[in-house]
N, CA and C atoms of all chains as a GROMACS GRO file, in nm:
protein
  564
    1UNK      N    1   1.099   0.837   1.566
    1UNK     CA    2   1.230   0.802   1.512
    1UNK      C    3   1.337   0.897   1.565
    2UNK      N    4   1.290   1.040   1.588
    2UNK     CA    5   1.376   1.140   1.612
    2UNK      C    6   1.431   1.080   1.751
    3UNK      N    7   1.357   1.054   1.846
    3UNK     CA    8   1.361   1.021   2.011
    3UNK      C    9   1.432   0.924   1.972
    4UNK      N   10   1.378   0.803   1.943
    4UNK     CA   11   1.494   0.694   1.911
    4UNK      C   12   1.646   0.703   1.900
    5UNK      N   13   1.669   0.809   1.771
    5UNK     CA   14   1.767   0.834   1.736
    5UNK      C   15   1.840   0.879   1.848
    6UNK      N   16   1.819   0.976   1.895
    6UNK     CA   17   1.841   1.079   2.014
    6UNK      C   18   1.901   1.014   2.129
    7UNK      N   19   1.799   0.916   2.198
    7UNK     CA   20   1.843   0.805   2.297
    7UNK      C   21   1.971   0.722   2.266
    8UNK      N   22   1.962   0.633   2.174
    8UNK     CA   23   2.052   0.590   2.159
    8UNK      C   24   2.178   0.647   2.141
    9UNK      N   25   2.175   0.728   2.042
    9UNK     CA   26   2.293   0.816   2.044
    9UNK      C   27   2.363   0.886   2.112
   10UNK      N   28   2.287   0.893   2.250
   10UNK     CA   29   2.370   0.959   2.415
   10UNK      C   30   2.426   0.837   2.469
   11UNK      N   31   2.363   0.736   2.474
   11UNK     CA   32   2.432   0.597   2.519
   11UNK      C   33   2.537   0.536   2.472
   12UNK      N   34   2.504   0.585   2.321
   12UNK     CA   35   2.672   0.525   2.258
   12UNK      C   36   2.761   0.613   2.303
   13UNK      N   37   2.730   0.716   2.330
   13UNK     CA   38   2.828   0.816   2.328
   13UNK      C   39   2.858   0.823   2.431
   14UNK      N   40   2.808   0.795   2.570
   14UNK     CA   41   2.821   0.773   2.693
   14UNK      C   42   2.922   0.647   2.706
   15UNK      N   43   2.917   0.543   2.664
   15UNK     CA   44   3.006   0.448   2.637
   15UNK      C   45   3.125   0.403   2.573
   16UNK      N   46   3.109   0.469   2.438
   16UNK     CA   47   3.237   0.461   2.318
   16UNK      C   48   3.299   0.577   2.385
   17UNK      N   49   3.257   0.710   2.409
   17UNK     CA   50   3.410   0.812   2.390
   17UNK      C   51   3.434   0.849   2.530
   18UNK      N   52   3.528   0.919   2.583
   18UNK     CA   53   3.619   0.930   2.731
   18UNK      C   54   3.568   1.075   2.741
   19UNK      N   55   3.567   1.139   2.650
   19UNK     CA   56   3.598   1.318   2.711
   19UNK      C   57   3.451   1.349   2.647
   20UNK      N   58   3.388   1.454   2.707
   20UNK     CA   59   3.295   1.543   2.645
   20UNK      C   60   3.297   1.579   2.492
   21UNK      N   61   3.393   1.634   2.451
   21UNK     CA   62   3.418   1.658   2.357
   21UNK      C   63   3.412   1.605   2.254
   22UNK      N   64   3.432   1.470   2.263
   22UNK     CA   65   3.443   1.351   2.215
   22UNK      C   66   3.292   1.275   2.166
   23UNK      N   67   3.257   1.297   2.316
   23UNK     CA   68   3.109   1.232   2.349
   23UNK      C   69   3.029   1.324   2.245
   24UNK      N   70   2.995   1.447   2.283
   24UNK     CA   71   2.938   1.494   2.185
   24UNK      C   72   2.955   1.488   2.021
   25UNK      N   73   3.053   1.505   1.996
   25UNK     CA   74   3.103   1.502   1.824
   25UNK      C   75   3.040   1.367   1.777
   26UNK      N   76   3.083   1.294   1.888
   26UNK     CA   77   3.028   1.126   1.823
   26UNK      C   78   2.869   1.121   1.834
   27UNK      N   79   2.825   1.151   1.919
   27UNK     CA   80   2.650   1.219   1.945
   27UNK      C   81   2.616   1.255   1.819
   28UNK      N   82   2.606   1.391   1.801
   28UNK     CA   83   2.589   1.466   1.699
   28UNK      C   84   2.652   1.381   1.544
   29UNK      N   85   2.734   1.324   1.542
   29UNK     CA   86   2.745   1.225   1.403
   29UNK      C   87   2.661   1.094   1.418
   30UNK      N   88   2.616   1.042   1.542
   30UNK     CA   89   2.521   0.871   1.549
   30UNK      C   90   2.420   0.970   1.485
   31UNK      N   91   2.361   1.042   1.572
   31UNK     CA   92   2.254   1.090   1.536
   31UNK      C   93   2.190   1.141   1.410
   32UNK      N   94   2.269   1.222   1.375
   32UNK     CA   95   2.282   1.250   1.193
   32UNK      C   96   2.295   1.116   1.094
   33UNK      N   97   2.336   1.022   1.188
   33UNK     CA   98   2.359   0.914   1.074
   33UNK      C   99   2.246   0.837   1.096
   34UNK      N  100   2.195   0.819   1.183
   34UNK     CA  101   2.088   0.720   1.205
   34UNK      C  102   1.970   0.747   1.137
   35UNK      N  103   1.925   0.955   1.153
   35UNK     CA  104   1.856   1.001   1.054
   35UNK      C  105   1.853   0.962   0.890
   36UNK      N  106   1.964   1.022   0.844
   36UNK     CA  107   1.981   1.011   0.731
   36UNK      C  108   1.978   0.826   0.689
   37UNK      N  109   2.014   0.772   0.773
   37UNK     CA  110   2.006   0.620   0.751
   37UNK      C  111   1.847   0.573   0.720
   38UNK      N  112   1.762   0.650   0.823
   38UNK     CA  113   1.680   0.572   0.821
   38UNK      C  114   1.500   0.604   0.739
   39UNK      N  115   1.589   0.774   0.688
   39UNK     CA  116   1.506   0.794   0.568
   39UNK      C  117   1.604   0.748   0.436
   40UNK      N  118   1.692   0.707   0.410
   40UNK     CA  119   1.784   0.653   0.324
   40UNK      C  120   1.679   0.543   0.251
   41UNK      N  121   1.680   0.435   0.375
   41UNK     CA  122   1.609   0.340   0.390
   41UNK      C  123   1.463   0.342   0.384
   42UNK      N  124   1.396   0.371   0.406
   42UNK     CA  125   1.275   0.461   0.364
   42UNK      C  126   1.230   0.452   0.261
   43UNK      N  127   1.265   0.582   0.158
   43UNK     CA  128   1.292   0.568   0.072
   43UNK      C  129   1.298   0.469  -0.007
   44UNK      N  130   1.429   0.340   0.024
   44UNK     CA  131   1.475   0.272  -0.087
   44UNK      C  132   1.342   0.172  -0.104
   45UNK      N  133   1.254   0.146   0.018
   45UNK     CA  134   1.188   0.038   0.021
   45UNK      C  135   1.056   0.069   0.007
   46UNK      N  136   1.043   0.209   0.028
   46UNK     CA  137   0.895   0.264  -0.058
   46UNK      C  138   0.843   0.205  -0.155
   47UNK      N  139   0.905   0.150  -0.323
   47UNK     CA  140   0.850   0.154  -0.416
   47UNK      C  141   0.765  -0.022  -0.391
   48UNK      N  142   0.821  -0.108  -0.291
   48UNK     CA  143   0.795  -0.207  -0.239
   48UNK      C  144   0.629  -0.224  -0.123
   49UNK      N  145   0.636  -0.080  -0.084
   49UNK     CA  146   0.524  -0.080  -0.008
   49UNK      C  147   0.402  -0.044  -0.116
   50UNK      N  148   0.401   0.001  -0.283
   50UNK     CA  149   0.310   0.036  -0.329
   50UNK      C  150   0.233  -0.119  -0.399
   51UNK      N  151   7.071  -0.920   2.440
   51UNK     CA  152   6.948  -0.916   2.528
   51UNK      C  153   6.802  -0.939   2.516
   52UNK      N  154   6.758  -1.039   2.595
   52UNK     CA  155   6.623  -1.060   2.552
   52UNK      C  156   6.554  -0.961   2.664
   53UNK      N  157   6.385  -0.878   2.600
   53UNK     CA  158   6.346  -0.886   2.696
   53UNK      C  159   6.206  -0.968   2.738
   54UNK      N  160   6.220  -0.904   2.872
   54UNK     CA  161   6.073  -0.993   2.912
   54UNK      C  162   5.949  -0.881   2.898
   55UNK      N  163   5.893  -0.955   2.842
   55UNK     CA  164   5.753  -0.870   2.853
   55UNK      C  165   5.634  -0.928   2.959
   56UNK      N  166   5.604  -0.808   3.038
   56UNK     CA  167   5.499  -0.859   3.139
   56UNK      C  168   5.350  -0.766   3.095
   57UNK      N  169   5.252  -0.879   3.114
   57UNK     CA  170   5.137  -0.844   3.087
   57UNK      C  171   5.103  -0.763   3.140
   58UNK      N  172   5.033  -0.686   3.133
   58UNK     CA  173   4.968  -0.582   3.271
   58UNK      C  174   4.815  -0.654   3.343
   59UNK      N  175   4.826  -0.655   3.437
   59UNK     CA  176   4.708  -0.691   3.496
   59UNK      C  177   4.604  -0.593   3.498
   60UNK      N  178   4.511  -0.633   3.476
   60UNK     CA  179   4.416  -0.496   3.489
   60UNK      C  180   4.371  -0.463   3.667
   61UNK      N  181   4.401  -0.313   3.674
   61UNK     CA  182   4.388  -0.326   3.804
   61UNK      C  183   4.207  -0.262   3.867
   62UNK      N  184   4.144  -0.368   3.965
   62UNK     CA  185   4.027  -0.346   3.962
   62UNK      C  186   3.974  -0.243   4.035
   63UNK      N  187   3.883  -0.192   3.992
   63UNK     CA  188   3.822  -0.049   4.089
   63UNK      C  189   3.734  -0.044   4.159
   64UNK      N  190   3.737  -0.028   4.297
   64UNK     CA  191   3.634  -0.039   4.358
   64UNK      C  192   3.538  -0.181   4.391
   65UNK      N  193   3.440  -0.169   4.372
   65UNK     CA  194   3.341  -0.260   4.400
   65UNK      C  195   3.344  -0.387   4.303
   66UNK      N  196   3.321  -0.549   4.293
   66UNK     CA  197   3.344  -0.614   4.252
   66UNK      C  198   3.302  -0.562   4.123
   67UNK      N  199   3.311  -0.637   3.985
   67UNK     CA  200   3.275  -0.639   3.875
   67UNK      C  201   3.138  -0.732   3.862
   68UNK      N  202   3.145  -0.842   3.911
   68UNK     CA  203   2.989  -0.900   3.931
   68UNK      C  204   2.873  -0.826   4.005
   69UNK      N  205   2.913  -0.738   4.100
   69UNK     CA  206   2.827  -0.663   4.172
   69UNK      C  207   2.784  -0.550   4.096
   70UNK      N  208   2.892  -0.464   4.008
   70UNK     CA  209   2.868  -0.360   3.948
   70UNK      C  210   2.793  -0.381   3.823
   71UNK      N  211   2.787  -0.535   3.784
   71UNK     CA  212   2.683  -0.544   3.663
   71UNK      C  213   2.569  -0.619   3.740
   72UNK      N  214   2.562  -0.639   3.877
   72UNK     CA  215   2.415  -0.651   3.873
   72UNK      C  216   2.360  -0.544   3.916
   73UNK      N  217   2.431  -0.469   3.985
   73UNK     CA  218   2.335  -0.340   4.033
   73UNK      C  219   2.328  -0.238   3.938
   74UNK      N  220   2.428  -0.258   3.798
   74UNK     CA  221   2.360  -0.189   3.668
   74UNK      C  222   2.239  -0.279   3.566
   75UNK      N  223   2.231  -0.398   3.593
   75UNK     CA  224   2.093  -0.417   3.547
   75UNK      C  225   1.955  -0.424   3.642
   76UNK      N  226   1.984  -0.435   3.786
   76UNK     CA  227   1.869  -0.412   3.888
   76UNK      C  228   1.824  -0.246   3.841
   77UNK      N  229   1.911  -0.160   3.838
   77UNK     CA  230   1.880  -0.034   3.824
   77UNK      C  231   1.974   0.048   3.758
   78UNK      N  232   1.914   0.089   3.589
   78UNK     CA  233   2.021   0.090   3.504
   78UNK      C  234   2.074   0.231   3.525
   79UNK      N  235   2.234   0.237   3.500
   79UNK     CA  236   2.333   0.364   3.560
   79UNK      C  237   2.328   0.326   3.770
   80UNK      N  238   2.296   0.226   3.811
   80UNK     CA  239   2.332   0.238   3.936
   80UNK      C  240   2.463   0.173   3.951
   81UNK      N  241   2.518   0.052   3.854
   81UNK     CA  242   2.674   0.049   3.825
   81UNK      C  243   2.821   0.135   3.845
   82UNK      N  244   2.752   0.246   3.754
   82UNK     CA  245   2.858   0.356   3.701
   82UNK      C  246   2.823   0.438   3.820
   83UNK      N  247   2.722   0.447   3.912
   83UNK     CA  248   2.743   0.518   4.038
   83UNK      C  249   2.808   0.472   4.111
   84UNK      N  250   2.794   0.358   4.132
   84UNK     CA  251   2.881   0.283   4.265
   84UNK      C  252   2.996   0.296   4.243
   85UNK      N  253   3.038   0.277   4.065
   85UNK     CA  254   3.201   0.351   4.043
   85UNK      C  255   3.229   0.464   4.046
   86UNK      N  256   3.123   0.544   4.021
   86UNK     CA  257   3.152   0.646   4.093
   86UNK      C  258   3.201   0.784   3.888
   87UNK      N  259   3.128   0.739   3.845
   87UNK     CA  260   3.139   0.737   3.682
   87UNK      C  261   2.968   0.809   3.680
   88UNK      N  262   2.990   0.956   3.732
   88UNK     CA  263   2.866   1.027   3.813
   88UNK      C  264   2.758   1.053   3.626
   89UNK      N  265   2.853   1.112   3.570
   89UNK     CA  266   2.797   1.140   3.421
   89UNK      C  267   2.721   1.023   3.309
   90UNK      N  268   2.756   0.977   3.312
   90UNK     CA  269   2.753   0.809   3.289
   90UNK      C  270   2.651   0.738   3.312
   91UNK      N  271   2.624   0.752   3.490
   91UNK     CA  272   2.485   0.682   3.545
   91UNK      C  273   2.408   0.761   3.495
   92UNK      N  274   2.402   0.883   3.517
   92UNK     CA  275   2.308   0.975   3.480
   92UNK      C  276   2.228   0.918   3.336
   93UNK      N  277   2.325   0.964   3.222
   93UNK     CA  278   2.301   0.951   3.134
   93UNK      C  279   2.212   0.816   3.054
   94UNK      N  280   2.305   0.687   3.143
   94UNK     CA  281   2.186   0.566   3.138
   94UNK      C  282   2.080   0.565   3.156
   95UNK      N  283   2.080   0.613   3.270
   95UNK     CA  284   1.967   0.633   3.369
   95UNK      C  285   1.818   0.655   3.265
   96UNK      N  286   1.862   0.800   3.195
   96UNK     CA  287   1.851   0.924   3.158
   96UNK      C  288   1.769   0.805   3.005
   97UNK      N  289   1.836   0.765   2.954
   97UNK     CA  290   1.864   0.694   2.844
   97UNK      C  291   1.777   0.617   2.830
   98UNK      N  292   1.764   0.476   2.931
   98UNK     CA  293   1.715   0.343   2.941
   98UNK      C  294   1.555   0.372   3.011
   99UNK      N  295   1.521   0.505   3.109
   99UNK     CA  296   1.438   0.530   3.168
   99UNK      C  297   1.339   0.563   3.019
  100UNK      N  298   1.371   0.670   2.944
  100UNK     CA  299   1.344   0.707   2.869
  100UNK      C  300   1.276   0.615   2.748
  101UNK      N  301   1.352   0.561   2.721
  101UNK     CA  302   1.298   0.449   2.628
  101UNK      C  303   1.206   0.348   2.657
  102UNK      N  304   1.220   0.246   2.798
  102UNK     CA  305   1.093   0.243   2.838
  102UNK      C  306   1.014   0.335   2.846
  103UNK      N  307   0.996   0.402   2.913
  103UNK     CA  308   0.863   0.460   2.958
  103UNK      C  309   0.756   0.509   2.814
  104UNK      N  310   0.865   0.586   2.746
  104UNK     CA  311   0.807   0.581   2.588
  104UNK      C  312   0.709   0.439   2.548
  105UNK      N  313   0.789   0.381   2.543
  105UNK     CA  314   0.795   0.218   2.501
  105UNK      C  315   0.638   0.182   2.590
  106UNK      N  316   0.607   0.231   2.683
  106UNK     CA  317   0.494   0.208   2.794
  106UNK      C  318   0.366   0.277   2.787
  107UNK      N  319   0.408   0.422   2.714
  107UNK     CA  320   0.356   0.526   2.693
  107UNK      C  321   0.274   0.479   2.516
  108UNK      N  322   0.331   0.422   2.470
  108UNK     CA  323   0.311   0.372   2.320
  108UNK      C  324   0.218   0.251   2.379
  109UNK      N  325   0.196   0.213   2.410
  109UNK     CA  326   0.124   0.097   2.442
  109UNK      C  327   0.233  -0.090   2.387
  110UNK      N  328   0.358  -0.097   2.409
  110UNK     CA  329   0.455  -0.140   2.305
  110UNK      C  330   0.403  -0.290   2.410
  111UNK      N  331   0.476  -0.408   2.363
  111UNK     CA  332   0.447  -0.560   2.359
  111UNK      C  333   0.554  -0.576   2.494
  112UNK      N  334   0.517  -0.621   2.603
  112UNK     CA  335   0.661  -0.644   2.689
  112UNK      C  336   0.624  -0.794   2.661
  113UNK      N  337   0.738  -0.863   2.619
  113UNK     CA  338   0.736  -1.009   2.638
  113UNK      C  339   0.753  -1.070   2.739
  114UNK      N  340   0.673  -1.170   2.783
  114UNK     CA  341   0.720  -1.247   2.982
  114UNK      C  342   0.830  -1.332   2.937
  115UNK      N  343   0.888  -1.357   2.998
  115UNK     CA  344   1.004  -1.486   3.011
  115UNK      C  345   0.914  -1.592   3.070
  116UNK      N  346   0.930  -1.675   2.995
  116UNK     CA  347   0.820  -1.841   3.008
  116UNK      C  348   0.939  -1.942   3.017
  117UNK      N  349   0.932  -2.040   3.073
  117UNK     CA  350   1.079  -2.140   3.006
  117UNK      C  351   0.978  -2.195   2.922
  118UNK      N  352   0.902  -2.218   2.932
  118UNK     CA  353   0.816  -2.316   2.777
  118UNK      C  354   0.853  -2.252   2.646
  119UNK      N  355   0.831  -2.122   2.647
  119UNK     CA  356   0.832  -2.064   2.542
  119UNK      C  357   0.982  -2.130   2.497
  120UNK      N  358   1.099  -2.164   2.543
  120UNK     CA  359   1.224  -2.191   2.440
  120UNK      C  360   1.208  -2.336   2.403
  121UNK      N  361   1.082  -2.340   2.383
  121UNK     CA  362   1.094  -2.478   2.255
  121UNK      C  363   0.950  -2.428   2.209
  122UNK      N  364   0.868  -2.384   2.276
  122UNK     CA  365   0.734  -2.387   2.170
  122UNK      C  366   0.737  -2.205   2.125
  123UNK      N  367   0.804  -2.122   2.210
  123UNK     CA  368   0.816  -1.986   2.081
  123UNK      C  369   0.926  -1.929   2.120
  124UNK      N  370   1.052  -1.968   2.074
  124UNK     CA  371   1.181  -1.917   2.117
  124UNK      C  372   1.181  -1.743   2.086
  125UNK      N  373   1.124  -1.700   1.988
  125UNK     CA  374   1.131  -1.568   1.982
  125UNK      C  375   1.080  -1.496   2.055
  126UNK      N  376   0.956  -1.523   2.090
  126UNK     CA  377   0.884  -1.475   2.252
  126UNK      C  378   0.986  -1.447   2.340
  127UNK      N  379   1.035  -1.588   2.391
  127UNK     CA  380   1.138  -1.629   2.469
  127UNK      C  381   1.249  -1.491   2.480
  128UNK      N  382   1.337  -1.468   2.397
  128UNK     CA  383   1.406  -1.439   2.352
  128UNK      C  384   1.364  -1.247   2.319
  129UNK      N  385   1.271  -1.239   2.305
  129UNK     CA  386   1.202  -1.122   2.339
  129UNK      C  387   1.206  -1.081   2.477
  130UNK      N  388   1.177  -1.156   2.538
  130UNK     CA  389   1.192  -1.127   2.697
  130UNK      C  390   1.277  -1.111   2.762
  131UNK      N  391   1.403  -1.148   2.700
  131UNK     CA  392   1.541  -1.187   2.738
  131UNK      C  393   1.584  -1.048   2.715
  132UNK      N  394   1.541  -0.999   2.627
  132UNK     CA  395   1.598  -0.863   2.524
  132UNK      C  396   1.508  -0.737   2.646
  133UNK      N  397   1.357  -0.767   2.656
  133UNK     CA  398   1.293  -0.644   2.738
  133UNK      C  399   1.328  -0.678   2.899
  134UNK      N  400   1.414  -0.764   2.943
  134UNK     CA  401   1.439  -0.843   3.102
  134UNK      C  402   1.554  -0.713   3.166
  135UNK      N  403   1.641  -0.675   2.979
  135UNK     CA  404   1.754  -0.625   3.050
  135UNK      C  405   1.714  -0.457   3.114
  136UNK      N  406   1.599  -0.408   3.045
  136UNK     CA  407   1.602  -0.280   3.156
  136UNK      C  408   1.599  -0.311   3.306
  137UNK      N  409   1.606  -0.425   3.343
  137UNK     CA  410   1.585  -0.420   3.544
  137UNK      C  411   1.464  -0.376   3.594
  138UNK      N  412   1.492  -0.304   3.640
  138UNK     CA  413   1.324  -0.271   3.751
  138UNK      C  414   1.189  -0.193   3.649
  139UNK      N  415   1.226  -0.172   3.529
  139UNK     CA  416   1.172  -0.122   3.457
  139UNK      C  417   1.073  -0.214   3.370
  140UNK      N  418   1.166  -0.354   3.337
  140UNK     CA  419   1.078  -0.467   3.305
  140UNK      C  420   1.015  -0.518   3.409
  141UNK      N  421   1.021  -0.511   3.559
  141UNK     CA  422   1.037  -0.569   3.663
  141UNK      C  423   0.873  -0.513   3.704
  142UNK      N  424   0.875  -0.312   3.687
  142UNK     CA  425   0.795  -0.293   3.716
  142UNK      C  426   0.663  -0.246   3.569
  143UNK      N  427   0.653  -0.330   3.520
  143UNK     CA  428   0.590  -0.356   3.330
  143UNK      C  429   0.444  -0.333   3.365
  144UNK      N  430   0.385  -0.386   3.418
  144UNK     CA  431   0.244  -0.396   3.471
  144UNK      C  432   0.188  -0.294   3.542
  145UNK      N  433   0.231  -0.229   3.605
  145UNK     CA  434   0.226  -0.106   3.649
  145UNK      C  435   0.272  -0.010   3.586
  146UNK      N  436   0.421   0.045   3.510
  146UNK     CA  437   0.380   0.123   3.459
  146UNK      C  438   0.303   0.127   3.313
  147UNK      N  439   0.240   0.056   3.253
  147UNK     CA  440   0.195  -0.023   3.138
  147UNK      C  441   0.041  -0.062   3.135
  148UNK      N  442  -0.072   0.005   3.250
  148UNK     CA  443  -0.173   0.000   3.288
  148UNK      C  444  -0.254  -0.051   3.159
  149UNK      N  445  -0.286   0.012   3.111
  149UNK     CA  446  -0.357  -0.029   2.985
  149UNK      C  447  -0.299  -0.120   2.923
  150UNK      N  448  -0.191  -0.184   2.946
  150UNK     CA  449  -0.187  -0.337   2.851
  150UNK      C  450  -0.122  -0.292   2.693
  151UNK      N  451  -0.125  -0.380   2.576
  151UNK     CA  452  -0.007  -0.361   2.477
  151UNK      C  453  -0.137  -0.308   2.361
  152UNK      N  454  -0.101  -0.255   2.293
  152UNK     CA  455  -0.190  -0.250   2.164
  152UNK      C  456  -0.137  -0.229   2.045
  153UNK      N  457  -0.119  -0.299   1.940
  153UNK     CA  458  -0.031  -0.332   1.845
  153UNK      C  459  -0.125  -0.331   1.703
  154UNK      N  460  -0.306  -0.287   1.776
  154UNK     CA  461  -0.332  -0.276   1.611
  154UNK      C  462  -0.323  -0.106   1.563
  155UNK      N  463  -0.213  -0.015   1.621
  155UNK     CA  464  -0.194   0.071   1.562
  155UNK      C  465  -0.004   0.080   1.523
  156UNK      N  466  -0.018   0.150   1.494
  156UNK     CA  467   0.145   0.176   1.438
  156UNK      C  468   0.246   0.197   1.569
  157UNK      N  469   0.127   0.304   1.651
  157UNK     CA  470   0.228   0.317   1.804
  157UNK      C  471   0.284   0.247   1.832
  158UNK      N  472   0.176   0.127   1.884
  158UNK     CA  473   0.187  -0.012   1.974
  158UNK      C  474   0.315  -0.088   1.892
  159UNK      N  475   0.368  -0.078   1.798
  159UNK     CA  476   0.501  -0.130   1.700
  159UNK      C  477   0.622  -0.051   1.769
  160UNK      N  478   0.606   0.057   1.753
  160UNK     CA  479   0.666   0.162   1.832
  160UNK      C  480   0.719   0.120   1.931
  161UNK      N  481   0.606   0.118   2.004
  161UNK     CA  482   0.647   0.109   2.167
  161UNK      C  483   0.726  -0.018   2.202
  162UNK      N  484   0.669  -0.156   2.124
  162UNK     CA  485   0.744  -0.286   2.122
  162UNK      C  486   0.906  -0.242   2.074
  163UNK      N  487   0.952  -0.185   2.014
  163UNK     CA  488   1.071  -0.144   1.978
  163UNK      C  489   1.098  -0.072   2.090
  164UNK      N  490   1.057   0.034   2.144
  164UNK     CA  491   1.146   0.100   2.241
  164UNK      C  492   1.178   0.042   2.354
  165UNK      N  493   1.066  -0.080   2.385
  165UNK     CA  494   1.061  -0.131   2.533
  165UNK      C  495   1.217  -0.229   2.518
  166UNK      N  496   1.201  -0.317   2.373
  166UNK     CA  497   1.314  -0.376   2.360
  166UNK      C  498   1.453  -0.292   2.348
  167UNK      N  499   1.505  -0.160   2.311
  167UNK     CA  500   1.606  -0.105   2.289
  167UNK      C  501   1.635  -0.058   2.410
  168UNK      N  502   1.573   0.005   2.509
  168UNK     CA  503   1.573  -0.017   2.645
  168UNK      C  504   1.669  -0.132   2.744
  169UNK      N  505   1.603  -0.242   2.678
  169UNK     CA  506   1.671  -0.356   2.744
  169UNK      C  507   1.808  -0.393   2.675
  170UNK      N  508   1.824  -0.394   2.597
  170UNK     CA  509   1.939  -0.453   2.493
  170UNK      C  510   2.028  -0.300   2.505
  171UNK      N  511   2.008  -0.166   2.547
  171UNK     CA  512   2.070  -0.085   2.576
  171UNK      C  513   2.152  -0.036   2.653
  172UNK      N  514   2.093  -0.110   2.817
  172UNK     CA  515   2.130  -0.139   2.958
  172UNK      C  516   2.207  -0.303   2.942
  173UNK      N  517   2.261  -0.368   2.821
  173UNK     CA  518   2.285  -0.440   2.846
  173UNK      C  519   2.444  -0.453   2.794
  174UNK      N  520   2.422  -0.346   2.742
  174UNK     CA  521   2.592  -0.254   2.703
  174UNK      C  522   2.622  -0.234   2.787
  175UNK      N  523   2.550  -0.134   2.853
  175UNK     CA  524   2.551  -0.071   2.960
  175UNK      C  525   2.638  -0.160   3.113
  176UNK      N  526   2.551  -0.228   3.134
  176UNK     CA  527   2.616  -0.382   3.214
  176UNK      C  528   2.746  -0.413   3.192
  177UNK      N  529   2.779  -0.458   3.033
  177UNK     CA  530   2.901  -0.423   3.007
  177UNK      C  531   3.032  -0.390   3.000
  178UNK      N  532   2.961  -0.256   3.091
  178UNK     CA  533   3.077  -0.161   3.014
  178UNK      C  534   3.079  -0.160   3.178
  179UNK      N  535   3.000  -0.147   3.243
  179UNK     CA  536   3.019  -0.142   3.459
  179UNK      C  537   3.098  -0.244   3.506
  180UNK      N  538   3.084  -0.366   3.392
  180UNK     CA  539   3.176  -0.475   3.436
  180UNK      C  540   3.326  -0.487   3.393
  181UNK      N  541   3.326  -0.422   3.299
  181UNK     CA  542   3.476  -0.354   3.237
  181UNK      C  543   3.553  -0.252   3.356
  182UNK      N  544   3.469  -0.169   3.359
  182UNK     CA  545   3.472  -0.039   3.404
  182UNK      C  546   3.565  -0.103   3.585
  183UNK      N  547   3.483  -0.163   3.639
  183UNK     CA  548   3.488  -0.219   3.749
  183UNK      C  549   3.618  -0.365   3.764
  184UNK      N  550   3.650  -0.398   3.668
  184UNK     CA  551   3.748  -0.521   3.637
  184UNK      C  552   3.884  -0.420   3.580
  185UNK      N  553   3.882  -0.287   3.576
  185UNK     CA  554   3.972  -0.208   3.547
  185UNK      C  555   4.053  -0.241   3.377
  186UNK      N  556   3.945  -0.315   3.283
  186UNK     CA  557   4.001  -0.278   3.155
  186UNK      C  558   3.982  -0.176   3.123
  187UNK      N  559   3.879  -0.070   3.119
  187UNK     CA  560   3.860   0.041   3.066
  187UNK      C  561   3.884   0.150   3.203
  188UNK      N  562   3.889   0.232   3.126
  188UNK     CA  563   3.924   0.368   3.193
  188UNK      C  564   3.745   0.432   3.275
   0.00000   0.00000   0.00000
């Protein structure tokens, strides 16, 4: 999930923002969000897997 | 006084825009080289390589493109359409993919996901070379 996250999140960022600066900040926030998204999610649907 | 307003044309860069999105899905980030968008290819490259090979490495599902399949299993179909867009990467599936798919572990799920995000990744990617190259974007 980590790699996942990781990948994608250079590509968006390679695409959506113009400057480095940019690229990274938006990097470093997909990435954090995709995490937190996707133990969020996780989580919510656990009590479903018992 | 009225005025006139004139559209701006977008002005194009370099190498056609049909050319720059096929030679970014023959070989993904070879687009943004030919424009000359050095960081960019890389990073596709970098990106789309990555996720296959994972995706290959997992033992993940590459779907073939069948035309049968779009009436007797459009999702197949349509799977293929999605793992077609890495380029030489779906192109070269069988080789790097020796051992074939295996899906009765959790990996093999895995890997079917990465092989597809791969393709559907480079297909932004395409995109954005054809933008890039038609001079809407910077």
């Amino acid at each position: 999930m980590l790699l996942f996250a990781l990948l994608i999140s250079v590509v968006l960022a390679a695409l959506l923002r113009a400057t480095t600066k940019e690229r990274l900040r938006y990097m470093v926030r997909s990435f954090a969000l995709f995490i937190f998204l996707g133990l969020a999610i996780a989580w919510l649907l656990y009590p479903f897997s018992q | 006084m009225s005025e006139s307003v004139i559209a701006a044309v977008p002005e194009r860069r370099g190498i056609p825009p049909i050319l720059a999105a096929m030679a970014a899905w023959i070989l993904p980030g070879l687009g943004h080289l030919l424009l000359r968008r050095w960081g960019r290819a890389c990073a596709i490259f970098a990106v789309v390589a990555g996720l296959a090979m994972m995706g290959y490495l997992l033992r993940g599902v590459v779907f073939p493109i069948h035309l049968r399949d779009l009436r007797g299993d459009p999702l197949n179909f349509l799977g293929g359409v999605g793992d077609a867009g890495s380029g030489v990467f779906y192109a070269l599936a069988s080789i790097l993919e020796k051992a074939g798919a295996d899906v009765s572990r959790a990996a093999g799920d895995y890997g079917t996901r990465f092989v597809a995000a791969a393709g559907v990744a480079n297909y932004l990617c395409i995109a954005d070379a054809f933008e890039i190259a038609s001079g809407r974007k910077a």
